[in-house]
N, C-alpha and C positions, 0 to 999 in steps of 0.2 A: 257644220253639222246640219244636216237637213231635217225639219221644221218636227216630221217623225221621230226622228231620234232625240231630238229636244225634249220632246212630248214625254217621250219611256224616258228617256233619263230625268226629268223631272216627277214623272211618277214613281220612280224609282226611289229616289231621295224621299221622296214625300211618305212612301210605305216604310222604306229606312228608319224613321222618323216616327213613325206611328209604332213598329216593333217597339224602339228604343224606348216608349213611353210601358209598354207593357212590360218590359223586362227586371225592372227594379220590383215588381210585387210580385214577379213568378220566383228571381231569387232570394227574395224574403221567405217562402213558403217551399221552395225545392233546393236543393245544392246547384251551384252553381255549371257542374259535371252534367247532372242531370238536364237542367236545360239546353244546356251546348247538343247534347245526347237529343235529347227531343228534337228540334229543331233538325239534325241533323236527319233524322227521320224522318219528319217534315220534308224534308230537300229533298232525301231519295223516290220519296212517295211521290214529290208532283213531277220532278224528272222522269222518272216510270210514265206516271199519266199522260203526260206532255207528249211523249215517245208514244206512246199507244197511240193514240187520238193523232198521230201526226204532225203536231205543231213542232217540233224539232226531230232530229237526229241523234245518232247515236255521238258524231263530232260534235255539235253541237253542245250534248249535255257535258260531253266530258271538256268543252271550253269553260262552262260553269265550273264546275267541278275544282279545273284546272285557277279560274278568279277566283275560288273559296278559298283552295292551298294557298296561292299567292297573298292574299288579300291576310288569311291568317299567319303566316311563317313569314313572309318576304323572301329576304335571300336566304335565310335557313332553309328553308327548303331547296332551293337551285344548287346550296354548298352540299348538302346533304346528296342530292341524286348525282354532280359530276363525284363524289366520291364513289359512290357507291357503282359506278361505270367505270373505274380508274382498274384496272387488274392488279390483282394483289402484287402476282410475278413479275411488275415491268419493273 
């Protein structure tokens, strides 16, 4: 891993870390729904920006997008999409 990518993925963990400290007094005060919802809004909005301004792509965001799915479902999701590829008729 070069000395860069060390770099982001340590600031990475470190913001990781700082969310997880705010998030026990946002669901004391919101359902727990609602914050997932937030946030998620959150994502689509700087993904948008990010995209505008140039700083990524359009493959790009949807690699995010694609670590979110993953990162939340795991293999439910990959069980979920080869079925749903599978033809009803074979």
């Amino acid at each position: 891993m070069s000395r860069t990518s060390s770099s982001f993925a340590d600031n990475v963990l470190t913001c990781v870390n700082d969310i997880a400290d705010v998030i026990p007094r946002l669901t004391r005060r919101y359902d727990a729904r609602v914050v997932v919802n937030a946030f998620a809004d959150h994502t689509s909005a700087a993904l948008r920006s990010l995209m505008e301004r140039g700083v990524c792509d359009t493959a790009q965001a949807q690699a995010v997008l694609r670590h979110v799915e993953q990162t939340a479902l795991g293999r439910i999701a990959f069980a979920d999409d080869s079925a749903a590829e599978t033809p009803a008729d074979e």
